[in-house]
N, C-alpha and C positions, 0 to 999 in steps of 0.2 A: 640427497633429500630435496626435493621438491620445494623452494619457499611458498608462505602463504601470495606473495606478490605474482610469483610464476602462475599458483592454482586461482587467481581473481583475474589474470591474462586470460587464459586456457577457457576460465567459466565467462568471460567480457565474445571470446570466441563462437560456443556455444549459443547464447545468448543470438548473438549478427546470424548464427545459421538456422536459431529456430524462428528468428523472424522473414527470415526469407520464406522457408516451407510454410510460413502462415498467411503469405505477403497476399494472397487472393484473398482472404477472409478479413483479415486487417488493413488494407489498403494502404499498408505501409513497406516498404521493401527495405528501410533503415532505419534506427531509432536515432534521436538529438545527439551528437556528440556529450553531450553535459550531461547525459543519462548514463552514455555507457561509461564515461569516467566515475560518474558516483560510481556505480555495479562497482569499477576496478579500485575505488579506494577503499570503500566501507568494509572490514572484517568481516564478515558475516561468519567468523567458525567464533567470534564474542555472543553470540545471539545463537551459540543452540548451545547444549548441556553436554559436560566432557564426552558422553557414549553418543556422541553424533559429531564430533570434530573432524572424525577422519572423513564424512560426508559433505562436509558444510558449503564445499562449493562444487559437489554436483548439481546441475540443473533440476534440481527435484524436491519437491515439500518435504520438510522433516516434524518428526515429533517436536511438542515444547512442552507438554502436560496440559493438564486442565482439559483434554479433549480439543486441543488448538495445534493449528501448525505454523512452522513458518511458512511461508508462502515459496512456491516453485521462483528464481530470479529472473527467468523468464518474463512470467507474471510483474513482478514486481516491477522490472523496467515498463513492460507496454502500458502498466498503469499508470506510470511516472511519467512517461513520454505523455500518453493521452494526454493527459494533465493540461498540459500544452501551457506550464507555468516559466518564469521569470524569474532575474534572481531576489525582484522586491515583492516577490509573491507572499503573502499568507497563506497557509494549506492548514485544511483540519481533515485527519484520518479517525477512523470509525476503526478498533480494534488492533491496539495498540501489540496486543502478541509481545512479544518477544524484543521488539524496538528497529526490527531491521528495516520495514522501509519507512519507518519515522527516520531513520538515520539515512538512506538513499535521498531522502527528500531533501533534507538540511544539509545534504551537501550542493543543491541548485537553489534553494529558496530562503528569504529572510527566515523565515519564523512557520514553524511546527506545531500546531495542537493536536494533541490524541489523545484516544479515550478507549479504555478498556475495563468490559465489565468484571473481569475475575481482579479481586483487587491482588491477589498473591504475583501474577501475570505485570498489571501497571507499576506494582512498585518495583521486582525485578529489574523491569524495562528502563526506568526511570533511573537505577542506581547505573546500570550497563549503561547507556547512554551521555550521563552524568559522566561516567569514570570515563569514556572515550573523548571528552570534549565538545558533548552536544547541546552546549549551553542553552542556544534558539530551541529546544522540541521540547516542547510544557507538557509534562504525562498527567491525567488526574482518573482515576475508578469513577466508574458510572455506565450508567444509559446511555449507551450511542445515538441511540434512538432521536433522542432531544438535542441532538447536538450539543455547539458551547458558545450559546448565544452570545455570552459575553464577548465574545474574540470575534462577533459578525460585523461585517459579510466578510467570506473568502472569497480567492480566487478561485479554487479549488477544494474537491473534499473529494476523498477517495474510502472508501469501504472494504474492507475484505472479510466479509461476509456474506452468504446468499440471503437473499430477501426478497421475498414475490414482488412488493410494490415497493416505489421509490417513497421513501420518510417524507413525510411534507414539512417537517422543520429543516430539512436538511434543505430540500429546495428553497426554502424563504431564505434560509444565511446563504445562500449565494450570492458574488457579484452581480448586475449584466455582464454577460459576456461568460460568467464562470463556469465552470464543467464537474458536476457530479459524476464520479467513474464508479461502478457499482456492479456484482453479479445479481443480476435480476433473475430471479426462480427459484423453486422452490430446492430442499436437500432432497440429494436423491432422484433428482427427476429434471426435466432440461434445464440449466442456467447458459444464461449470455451475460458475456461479460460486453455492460451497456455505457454512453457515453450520453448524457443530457446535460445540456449547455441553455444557461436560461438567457431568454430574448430579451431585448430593449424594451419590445411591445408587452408583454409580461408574459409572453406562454416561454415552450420549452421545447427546443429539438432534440429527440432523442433518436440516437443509431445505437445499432447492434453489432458488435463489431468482431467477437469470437467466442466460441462453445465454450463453456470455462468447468471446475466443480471445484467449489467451494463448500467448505463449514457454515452452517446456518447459521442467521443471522438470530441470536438471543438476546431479551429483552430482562433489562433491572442489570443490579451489581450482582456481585456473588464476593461469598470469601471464601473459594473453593481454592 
């Protein structure tokens, strides 16, 4: 029988091969070492529901309910890399899901804010997280939208949901220097998974960095 250790090797594998085949569109041909160790420590078969465990570390989105997925690990890494954070980083994610890449993150950065509008979803995530030892990653139900001003500016904020235009709270709690990682576009129809990094001067560089398809990006709490 296969350990879960062998099958986070096997998916850590995966992972270096699908960034190579993406390496023209991502300008990246490797990710951080500090990336692909989180992918190889964090569980991810705690983060999906017993009828997806024998899945959990294919390279591929799985159900979590509510109409949410966990996110492809693939994914999860290039966003983590993008990120292009440190280990005394602050990071605030936008749709906390299920906790898995709140949990990729906290294992390269100080401290973790997320926020997820399904509150059935953030408290979940919160308990699963909790119970693995993820003391640093703060979960609370809400509007992504607004971010968590309180916890501003980050180094980083990461998203994973589609959204035509970038939140303009989300750009204000940025560092200088810090990186919005986000699928820009609408459900359904093209999204780029985008990189805007706010200037000194006060604007914003934004690249495009690969074709992505995400869950749309919804607005308010839910107690779905």
């Amino acid at each position: 029988m296969i350990s879960p250790e062998d099958e986070r090797a096997a998916l850590v594998a995966s992972i270096q091969a699908e960034v190579q085949a993406t390496a023209a569109y991502t300008g990246r041909d490797h990710l951080h070492p500090t990336v692909l160790n989180a992918i190889r420590t964090v569980p991810r078969h705690c983060f999906v529901g017993p009828e997806q465990e024998a899945s959990a570390y294919l390279d591929t989105p799985l159900a979590i309910g509510h109409g949410q997925t966990i996110s492809q690990p693939y994914i999860v890494a290039l966003m983590t890399d993008l990120a292009d954070v440190g280990a005394d980083a602050k990071v605030l994610e936008i749709g906390t899901g299920s906790g898995y890449q709140a949990a990729v993150l906290a294992e390269i950065v100080d401290e973790v804010y997320s926020i997820e509008r399904v509150t059935a979803l953030a408290d979940s995530a919160a308990r699963c997280l909790a119970g693995l030892g993820y003391t640093r990653v703060h979960v609370k139900a809400g509007d992504g939208y607004q971010g968590w001003p309180e916890h501003a500016p980050y180094d980083a904020i990461l998203v994973t949901a589609a959204v035509p235009d970038p939140p303009t709270p989300l750009l204000e709690q940025l560092k200088i220097g810090g990186r919005l990682v986000l699928p820009l576009g609408q459900s359904g129809a093209k999204q780029e998974l985008t990189v805007i990094t706010r200037q000194a001067e006060g604007g914003f560089a934004i690249r495009a960095v690969l074709p992505v398809s995400f869950v749309p990006f919804l607005r308010g709490e839910t107690d779905l």
